[in-house]
PyMOL Python script that loads the backbone (N, CA, C, O; Angstrom):
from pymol import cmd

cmd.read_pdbstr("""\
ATOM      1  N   UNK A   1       0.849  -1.181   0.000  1.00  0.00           N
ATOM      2  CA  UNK A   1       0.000   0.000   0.000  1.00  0.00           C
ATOM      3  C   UNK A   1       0.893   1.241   0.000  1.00  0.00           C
ATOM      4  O   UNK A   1       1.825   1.331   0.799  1.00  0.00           O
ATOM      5  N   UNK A   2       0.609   2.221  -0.911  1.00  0.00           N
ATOM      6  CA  UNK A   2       1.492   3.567  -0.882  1.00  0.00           C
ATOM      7  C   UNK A   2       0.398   4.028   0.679  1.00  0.00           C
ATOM      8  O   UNK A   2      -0.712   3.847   1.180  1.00  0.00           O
ATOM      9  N   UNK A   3       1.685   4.706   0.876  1.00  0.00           N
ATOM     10  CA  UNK A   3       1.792   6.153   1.849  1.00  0.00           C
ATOM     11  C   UNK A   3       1.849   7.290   1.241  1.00  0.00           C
ATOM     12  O   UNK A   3       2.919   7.888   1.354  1.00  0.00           O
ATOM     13  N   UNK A   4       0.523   8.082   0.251  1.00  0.00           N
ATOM     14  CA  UNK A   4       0.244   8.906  -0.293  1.00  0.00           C
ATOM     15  C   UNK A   4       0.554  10.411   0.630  1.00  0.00           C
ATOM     16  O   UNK A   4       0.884  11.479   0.114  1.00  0.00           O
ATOM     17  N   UNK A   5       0.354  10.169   2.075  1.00  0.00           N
ATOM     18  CA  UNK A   5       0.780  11.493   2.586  1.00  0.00           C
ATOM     19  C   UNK A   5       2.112  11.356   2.846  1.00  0.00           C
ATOM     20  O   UNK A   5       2.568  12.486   3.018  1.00  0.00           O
ATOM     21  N   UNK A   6       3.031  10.452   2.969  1.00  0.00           N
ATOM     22  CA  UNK A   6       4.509  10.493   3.220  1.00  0.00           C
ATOM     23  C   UNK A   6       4.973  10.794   1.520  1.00  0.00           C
ATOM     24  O   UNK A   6       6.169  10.611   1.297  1.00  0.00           O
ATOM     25  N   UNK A   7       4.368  11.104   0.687  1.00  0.00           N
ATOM     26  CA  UNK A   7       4.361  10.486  -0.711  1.00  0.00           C
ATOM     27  C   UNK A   7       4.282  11.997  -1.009  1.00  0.00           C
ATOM     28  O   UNK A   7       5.225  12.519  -1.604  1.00  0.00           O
ATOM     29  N   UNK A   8       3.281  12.686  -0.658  1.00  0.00           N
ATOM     30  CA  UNK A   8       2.997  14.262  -0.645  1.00  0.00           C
ATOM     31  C   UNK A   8       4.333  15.415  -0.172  1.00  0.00           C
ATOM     32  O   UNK A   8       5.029  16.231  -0.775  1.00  0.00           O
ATOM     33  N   UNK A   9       4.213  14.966   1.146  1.00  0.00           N
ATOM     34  CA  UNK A   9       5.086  15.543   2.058  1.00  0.00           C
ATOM     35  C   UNK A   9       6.906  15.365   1.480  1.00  0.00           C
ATOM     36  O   UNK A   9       7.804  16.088   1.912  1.00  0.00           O
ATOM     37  N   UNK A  10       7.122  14.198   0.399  1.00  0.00           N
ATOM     38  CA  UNK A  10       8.070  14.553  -0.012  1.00  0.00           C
ATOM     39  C   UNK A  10       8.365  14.888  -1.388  1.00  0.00           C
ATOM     40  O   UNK A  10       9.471  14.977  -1.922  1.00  0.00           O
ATOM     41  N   UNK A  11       7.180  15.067  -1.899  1.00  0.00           N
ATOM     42  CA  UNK A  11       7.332  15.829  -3.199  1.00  0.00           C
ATOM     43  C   UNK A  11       7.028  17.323  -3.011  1.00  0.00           C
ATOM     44  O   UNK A  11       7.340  18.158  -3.860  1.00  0.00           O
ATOM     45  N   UNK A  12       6.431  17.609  -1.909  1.00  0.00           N
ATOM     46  CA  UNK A  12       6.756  19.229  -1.440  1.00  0.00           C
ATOM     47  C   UNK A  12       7.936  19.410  -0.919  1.00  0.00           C
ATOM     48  O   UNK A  12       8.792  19.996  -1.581  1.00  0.00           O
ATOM     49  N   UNK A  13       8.206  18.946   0.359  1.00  0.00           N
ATOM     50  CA  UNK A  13       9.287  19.273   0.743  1.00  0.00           C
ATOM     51  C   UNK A  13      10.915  19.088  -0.416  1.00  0.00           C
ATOM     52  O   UNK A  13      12.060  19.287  -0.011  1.00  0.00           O
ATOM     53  N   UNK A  14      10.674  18.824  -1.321  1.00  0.00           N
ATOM     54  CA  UNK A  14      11.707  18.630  -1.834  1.00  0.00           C
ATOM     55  C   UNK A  14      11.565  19.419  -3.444  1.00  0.00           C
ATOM     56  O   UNK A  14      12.392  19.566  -4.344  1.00  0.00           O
ATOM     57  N   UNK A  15      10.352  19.760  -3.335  1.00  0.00           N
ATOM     58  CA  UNK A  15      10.166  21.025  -4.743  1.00  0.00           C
ATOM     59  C   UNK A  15       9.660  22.434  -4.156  1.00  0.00           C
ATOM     60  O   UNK A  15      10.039  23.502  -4.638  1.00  0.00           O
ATOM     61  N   UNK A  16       9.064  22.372  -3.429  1.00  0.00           N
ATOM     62  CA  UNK A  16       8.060  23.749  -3.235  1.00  0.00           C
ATOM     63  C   UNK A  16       9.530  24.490  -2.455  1.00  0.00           C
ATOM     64  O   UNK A  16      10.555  23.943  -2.047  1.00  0.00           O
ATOM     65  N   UNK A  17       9.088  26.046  -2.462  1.00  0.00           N
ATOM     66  CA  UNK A  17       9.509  26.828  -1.907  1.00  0.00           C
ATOM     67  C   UNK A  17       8.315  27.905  -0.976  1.00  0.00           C
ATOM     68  O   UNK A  17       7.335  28.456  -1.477  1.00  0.00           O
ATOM     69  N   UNK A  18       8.619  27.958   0.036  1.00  0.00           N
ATOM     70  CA  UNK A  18       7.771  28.656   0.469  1.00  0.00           C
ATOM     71  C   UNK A  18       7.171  28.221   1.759  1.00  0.00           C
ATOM     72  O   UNK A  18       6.576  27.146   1.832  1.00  0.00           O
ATOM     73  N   UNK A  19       7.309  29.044   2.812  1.00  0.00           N
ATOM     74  CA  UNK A  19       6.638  28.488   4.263  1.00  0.00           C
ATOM     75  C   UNK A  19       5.152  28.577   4.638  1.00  0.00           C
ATOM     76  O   UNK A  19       4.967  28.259   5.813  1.00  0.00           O
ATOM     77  N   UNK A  20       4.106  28.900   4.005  1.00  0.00           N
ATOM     78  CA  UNK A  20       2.788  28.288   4.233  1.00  0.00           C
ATOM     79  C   UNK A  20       2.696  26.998   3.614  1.00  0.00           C
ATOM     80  O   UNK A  20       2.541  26.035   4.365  1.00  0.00           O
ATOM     81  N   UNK A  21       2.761  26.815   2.419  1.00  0.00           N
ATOM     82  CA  UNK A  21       2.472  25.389   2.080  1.00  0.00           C
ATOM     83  C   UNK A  21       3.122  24.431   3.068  1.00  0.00           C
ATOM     84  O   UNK A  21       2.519  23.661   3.816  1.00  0.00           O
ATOM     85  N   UNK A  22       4.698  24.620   2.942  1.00  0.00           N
ATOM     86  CA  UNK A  22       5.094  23.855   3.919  1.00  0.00           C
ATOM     87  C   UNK A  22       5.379  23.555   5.323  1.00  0.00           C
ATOM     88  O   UNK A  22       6.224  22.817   5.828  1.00  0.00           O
ATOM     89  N   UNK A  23       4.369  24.389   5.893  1.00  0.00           N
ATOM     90  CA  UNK A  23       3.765  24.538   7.054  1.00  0.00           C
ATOM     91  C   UNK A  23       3.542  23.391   7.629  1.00  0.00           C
ATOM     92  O   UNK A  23       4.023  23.017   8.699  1.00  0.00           O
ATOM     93  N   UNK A  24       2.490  22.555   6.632  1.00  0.00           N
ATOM     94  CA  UNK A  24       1.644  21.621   6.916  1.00  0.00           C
ATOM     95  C   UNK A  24       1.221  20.749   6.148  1.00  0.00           C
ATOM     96  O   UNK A  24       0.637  20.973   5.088  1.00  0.00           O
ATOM     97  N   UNK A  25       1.592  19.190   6.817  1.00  0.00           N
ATOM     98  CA  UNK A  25       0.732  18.457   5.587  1.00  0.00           C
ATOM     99  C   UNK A  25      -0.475  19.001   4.767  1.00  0.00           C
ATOM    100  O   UNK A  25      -0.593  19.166   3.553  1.00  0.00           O
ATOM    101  N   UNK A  26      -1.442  19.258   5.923  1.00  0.00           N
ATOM    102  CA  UNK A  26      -3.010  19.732   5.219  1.00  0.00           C
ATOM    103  C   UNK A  26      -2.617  21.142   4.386  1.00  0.00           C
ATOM    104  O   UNK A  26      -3.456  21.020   3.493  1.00  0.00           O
ATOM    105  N   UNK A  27      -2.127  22.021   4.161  1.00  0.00           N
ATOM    106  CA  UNK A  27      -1.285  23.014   3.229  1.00  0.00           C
ATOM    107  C   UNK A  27      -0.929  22.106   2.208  1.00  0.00           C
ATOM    108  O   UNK A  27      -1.813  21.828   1.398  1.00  0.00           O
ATOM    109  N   UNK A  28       0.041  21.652   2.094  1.00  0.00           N
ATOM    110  CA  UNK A  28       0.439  20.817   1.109  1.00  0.00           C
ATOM    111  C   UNK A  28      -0.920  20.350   0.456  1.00  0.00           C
ATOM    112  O   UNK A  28      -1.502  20.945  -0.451  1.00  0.00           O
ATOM    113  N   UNK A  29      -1.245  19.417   0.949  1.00  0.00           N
ATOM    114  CA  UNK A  29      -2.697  18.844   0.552  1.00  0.00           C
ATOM    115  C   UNK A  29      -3.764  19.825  -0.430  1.00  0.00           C
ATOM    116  O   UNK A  29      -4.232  19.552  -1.536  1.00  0.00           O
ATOM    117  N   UNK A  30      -3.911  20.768   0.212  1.00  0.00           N
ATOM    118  CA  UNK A  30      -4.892  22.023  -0.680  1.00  0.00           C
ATOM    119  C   UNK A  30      -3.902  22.596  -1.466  1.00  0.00           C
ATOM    120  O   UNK A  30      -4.466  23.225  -2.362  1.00  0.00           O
ATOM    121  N   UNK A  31      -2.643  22.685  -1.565  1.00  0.00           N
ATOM    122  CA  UNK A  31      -2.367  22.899  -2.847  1.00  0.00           C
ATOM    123  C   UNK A  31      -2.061  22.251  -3.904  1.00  0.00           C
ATOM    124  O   UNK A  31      -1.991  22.660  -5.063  1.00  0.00           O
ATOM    125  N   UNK A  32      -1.853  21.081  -3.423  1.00  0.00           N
ATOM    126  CA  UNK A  32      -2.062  19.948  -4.268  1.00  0.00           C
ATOM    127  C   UNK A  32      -3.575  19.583  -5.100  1.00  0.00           C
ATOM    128  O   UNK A  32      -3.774  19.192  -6.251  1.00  0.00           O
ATOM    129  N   UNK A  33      -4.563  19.913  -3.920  1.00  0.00           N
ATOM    130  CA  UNK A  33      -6.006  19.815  -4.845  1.00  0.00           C
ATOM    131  C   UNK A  33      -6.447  20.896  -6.063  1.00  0.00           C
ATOM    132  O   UNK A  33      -6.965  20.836  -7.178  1.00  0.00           O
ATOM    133  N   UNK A  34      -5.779  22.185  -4.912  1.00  0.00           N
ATOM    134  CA  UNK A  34      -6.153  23.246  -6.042  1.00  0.00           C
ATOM    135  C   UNK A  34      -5.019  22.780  -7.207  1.00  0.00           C
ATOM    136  O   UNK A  34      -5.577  22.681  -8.299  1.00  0.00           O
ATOM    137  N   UNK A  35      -4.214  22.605  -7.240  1.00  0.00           N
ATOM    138  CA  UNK A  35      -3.074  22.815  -8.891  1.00  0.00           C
ATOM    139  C   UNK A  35      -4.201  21.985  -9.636  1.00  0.00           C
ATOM    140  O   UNK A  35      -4.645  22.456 -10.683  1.00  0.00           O
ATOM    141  N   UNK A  36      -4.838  20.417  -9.021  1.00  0.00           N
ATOM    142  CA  UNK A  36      -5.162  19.526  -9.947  1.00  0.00           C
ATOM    143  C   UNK A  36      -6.674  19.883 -10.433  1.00  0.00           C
ATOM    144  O   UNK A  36      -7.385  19.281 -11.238  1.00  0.00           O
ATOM    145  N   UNK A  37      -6.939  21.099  -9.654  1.00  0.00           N
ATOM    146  CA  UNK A  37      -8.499  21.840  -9.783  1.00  0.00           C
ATOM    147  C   UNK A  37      -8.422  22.236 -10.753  1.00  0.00           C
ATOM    148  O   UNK A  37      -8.942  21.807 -11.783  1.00  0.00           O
ATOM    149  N   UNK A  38      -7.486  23.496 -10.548  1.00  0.00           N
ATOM    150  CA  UNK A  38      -7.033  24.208 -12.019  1.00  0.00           C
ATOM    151  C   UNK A  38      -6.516  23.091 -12.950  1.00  0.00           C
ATOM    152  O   UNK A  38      -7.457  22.754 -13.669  1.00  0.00           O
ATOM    153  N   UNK A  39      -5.717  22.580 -13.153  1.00  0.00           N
ATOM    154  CA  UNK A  39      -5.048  21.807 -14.043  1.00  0.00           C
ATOM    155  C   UNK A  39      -6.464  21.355 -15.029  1.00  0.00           C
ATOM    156  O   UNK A  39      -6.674  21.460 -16.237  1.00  0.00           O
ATOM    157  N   UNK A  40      -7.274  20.826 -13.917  1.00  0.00           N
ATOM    158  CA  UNK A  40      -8.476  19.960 -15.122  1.00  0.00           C
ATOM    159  C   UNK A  40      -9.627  20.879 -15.414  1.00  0.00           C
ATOM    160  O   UNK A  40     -10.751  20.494 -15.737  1.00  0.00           O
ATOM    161  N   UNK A  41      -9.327  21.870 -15.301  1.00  0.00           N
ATOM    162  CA  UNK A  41     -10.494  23.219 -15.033  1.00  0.00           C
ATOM    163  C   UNK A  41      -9.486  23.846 -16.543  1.00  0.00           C
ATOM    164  O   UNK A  41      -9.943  24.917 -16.945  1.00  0.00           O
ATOM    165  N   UNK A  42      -8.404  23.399 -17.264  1.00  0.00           N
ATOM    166  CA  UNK A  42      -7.857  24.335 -17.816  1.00  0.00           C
ATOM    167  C   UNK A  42      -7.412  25.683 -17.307  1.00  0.00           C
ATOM    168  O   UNK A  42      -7.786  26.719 -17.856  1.00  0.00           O
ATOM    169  N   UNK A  43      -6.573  25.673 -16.202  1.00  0.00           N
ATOM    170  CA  UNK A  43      -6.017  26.971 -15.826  1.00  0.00           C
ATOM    171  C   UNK A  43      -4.885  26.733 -15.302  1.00  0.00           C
ATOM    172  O   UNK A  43      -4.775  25.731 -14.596  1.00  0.00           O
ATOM    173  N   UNK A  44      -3.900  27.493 -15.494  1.00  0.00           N
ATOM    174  CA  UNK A  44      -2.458  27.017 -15.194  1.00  0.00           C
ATOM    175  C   UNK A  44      -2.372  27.005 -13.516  1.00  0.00           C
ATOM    176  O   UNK A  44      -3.208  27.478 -12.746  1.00  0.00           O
ATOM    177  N   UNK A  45      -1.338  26.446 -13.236  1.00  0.00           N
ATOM    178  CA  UNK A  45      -1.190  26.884 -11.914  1.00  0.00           C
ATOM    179  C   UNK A  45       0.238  26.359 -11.243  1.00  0.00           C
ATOM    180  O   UNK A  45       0.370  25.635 -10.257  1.00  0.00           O
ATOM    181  N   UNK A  46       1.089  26.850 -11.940  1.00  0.00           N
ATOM    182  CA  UNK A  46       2.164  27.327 -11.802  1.00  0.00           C
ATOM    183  C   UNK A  46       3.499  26.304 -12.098  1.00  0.00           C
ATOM    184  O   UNK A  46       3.179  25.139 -12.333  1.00  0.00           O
ATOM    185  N   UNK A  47       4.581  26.531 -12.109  1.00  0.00           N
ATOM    186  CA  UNK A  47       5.916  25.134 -12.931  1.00  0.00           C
ATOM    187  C   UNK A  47       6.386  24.318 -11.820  1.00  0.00           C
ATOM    188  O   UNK A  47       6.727  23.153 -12.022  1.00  0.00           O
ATOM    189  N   UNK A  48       6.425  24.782 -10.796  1.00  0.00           N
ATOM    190  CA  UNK A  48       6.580  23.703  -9.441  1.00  0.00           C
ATOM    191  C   UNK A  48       5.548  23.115  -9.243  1.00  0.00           C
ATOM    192  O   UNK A  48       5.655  21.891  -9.165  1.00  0.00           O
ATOM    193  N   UNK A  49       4.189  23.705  -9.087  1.00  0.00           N
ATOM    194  CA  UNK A  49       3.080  22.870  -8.614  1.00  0.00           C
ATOM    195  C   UNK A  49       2.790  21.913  -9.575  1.00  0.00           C
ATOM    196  O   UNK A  49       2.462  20.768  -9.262  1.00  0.00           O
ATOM    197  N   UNK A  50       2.889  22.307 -10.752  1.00  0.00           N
ATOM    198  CA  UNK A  50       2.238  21.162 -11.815  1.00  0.00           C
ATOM    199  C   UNK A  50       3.089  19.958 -11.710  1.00  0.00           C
ATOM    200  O   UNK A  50       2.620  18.820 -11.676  1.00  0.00           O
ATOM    201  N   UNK A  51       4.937  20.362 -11.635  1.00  0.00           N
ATOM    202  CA  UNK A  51       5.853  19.576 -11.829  1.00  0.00           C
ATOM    203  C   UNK A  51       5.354  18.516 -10.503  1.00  0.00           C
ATOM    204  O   UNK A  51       5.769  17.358 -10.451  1.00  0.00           O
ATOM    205  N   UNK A  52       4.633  18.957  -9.704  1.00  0.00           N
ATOM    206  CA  UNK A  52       4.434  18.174  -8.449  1.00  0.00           C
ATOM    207  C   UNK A  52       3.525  16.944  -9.047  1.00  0.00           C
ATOM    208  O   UNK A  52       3.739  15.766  -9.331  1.00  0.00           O
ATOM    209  N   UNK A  53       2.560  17.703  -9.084  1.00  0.00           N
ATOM    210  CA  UNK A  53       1.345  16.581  -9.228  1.00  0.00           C
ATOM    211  C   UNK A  53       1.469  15.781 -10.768  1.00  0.00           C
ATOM    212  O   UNK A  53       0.852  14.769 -11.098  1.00  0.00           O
ATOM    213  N   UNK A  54       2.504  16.593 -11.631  1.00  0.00           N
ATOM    214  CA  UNK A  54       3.005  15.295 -13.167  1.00  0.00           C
ATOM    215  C   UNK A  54       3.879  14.236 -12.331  1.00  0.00           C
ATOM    216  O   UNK A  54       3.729  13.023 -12.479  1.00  0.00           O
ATOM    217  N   UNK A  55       4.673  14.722 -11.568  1.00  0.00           N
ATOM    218  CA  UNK A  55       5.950  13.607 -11.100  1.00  0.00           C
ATOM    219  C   UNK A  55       5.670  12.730 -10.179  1.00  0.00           C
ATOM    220  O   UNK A  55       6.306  11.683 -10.058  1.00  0.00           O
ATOM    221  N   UNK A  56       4.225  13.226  -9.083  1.00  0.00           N
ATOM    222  CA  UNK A  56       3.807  12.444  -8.412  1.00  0.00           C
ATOM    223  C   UNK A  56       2.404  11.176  -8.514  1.00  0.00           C
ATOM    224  O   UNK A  56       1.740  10.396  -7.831  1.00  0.00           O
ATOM    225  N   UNK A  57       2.609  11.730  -9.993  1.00  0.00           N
ATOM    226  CA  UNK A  57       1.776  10.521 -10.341  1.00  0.00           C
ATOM    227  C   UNK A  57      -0.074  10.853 -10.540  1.00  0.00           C
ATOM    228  O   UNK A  57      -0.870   9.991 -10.912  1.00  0.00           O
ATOM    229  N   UNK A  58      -0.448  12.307 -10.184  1.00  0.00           N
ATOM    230  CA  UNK A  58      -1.465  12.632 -10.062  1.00  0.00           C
ATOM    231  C   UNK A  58      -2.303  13.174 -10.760  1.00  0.00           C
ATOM    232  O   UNK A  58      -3.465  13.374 -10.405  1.00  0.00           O
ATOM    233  N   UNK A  59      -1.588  13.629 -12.364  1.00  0.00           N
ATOM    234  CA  UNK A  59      -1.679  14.208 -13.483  1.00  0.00           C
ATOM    235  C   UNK A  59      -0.945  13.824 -14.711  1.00  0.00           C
ATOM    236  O   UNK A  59       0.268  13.920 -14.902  1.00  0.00           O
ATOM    237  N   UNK A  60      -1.985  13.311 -15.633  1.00  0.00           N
ATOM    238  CA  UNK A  60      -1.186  13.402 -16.714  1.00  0.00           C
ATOM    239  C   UNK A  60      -0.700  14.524 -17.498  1.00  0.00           C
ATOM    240  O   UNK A  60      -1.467  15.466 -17.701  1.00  0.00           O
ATOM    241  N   UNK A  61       0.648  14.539 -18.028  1.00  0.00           N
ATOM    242  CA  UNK A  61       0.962  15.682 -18.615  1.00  0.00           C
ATOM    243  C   UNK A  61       0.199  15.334 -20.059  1.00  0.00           C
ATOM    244  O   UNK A  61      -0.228  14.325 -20.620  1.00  0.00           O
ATOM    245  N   UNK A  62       0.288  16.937 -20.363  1.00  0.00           N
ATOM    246  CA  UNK A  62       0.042  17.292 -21.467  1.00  0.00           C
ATOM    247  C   UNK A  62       0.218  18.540 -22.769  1.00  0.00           C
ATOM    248  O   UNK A  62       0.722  19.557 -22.292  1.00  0.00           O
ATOM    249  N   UNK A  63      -0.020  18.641 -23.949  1.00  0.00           N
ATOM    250  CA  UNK A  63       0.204  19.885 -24.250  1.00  0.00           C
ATOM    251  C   UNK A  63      -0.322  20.682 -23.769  1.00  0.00           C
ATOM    252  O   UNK A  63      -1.449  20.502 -23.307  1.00  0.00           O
ATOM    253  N   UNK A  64       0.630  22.446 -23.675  1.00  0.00           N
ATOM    254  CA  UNK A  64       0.275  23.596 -23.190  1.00  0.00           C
ATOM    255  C   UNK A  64      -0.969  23.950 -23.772  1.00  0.00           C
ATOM    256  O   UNK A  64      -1.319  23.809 -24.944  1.00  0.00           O
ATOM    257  N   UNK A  65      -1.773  24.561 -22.544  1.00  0.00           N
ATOM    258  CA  UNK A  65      -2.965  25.048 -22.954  1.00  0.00           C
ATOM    259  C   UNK A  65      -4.034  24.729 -22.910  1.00  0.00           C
ATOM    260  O   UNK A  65      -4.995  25.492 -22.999  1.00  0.00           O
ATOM    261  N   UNK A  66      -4.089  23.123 -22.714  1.00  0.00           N
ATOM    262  CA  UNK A  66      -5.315  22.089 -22.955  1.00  0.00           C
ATOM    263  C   UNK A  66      -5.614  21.783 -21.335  1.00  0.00           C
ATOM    264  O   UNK A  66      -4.752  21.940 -20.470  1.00  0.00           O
ATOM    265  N   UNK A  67      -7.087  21.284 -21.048  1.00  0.00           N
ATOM    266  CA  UNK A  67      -7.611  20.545 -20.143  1.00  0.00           C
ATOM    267  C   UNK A  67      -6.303  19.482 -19.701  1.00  0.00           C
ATOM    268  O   UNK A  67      -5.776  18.849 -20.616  1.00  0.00           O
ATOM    269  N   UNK A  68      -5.895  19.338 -18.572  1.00  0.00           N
ATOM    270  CA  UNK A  68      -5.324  17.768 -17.961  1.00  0.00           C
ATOM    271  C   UNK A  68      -5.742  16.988 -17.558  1.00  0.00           C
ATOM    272  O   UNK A  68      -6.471  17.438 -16.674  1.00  0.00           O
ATOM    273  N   UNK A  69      -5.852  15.453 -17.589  1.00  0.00           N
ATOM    274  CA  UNK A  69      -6.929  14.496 -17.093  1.00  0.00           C
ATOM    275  C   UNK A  69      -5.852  14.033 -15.604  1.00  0.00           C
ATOM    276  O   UNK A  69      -4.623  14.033 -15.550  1.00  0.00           O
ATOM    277  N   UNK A  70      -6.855  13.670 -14.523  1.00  0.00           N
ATOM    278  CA  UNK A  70      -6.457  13.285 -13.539  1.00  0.00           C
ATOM    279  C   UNK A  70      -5.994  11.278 -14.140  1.00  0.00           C
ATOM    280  O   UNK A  70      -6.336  10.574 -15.091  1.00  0.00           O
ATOM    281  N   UNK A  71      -5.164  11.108 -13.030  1.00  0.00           N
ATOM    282  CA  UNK A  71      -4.761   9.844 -13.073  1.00  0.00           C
ATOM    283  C   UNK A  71      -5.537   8.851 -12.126  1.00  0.00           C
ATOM    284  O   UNK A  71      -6.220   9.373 -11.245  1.00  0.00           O
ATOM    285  N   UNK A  72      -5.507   7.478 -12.212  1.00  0.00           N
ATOM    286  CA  UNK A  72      -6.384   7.194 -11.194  1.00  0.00           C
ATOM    287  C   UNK A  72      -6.342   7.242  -9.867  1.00  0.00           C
ATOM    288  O   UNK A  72      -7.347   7.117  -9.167  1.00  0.00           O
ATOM    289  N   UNK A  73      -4.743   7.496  -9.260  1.00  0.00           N
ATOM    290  CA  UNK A  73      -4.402   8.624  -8.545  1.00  0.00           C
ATOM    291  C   UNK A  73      -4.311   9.694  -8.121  1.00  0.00           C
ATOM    292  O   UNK A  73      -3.978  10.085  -7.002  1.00  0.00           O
ATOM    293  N   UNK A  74      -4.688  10.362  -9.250  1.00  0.00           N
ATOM    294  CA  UNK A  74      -5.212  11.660  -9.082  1.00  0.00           C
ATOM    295  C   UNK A  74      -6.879  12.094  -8.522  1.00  0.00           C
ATOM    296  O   UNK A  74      -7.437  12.942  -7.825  1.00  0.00           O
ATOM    297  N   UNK A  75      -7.193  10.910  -9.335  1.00  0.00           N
ATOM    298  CA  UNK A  75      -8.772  11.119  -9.016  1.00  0.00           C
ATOM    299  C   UNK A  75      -9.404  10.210  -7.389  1.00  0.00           C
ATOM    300  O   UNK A  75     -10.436  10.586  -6.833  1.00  0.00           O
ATOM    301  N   UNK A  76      -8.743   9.287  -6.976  1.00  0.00           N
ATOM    302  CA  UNK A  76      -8.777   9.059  -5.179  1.00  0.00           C
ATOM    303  C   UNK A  76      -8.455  10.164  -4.824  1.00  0.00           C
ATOM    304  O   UNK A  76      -9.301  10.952  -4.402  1.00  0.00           O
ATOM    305  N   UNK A  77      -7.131  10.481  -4.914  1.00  0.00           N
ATOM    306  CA  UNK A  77      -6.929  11.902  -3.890  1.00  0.00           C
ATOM    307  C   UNK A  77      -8.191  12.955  -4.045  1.00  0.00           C
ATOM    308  O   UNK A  77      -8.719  13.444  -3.046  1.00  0.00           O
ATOM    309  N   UNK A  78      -8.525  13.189  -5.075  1.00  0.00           N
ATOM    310  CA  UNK A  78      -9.191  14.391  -5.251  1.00  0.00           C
ATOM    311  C   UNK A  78     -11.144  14.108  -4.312  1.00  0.00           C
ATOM    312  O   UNK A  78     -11.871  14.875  -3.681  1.00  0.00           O
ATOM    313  N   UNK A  79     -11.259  12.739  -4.693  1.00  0.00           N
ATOM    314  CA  UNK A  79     -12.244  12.580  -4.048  1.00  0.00           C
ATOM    315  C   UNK A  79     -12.033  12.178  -2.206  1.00  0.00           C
ATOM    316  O   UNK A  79     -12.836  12.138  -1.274  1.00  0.00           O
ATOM    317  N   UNK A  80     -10.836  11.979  -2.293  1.00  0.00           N
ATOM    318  CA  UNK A  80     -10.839  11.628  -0.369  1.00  0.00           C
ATOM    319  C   UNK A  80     -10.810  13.052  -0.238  1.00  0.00           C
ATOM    320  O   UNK A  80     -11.719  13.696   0.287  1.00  0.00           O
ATOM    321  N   UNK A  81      -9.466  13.680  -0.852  1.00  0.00           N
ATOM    322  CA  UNK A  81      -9.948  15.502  -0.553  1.00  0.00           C
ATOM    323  C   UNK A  81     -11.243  15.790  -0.320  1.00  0.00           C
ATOM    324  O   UNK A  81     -11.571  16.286   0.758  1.00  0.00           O
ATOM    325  N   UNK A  82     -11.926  15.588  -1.051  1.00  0.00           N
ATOM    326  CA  UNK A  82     -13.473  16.941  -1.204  1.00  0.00           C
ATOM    327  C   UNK A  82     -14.484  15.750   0.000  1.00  0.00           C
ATOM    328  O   UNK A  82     -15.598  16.048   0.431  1.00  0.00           O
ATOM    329  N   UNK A  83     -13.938  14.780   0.247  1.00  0.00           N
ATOM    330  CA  UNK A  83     -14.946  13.811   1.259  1.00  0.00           C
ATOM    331  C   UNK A  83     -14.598  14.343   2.628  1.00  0.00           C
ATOM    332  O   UNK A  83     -15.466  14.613   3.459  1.00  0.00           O
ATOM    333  N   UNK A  84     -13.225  14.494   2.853  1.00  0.00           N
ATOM    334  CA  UNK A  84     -12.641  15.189   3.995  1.00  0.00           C
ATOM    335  C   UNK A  84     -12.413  16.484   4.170  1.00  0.00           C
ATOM    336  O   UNK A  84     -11.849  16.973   5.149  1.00  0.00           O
ATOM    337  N   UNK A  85     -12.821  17.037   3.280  1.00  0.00           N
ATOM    338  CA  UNK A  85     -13.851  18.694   3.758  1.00  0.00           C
ATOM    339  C   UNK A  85     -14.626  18.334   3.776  1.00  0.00           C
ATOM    340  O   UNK A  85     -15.031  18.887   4.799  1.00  0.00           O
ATOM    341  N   UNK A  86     -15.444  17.712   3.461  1.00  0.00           N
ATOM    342  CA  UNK A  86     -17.413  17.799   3.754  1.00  0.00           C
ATOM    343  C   UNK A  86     -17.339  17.561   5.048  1.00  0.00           C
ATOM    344  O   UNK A  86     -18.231  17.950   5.802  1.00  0.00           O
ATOM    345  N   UNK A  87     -16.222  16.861   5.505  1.00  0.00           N
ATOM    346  CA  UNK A  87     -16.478  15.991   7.102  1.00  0.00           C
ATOM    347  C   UNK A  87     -15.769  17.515   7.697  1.00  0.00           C
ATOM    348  O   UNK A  87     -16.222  17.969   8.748  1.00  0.00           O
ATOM    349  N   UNK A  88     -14.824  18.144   7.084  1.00  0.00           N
ATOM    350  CA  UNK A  88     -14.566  19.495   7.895  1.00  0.00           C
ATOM    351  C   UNK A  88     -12.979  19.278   8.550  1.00  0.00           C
ATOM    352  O   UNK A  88     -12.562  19.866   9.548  1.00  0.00           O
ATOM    353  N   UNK A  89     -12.149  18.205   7.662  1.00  0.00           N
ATOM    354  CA  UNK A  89     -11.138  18.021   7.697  1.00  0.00           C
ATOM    355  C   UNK A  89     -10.424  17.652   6.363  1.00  0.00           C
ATOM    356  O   UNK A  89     -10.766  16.929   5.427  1.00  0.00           O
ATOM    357  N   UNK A  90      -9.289  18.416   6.608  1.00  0.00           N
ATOM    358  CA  UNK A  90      -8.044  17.313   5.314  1.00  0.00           C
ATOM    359  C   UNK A  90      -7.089  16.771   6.130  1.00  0.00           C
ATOM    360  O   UNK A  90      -6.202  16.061   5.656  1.00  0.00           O
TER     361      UNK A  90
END
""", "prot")
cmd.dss("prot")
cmd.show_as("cartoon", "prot")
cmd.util.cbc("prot")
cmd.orient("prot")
């Protein structure tokens, strides 16, 4: 079984710059949902974040400009995400 948050926590800590995200797992986490929000929403969201969620398995890349499809990794996370806000946690 992956360890998707030990899995998170070191594809931030080892790309991102910046002390809110890496504040906190749950930081990490919402910016991880939002890049893959935007990403499949067609809206950029930025060369580290994307590089995150292409390298971590959570996005397929694609050409500039276009919609990105989530992976089937991408798409658990995104739904335990939005299940664990409804409950009022990430």
């Amino acid at each position: 079984m992956i360890d998707t948050d030990m899995m998170i926590y070191k594809l931030f800590l080892t790309n991102w710059n910046g002390d809110h995200v890496l504040g906190s797992l749950a930081n990490m986490k919402a910016q991880l949902y939002k890049t893959l929000k935007d990403q499949t929403n067609g809206y950029w969201s930025g060369h580290t974040a994307y590089h995150i969620a292409v390298h971590g398995g959570f996005l397929l890349d694609g050409e500039s400009g276009t919609h990105k499809s989530l992976t089937s990794l991408g798409e658990m996370f995104m739904v335990d995400y939005e299940n664990k806000m409804m409950r009022g946690r990430s």
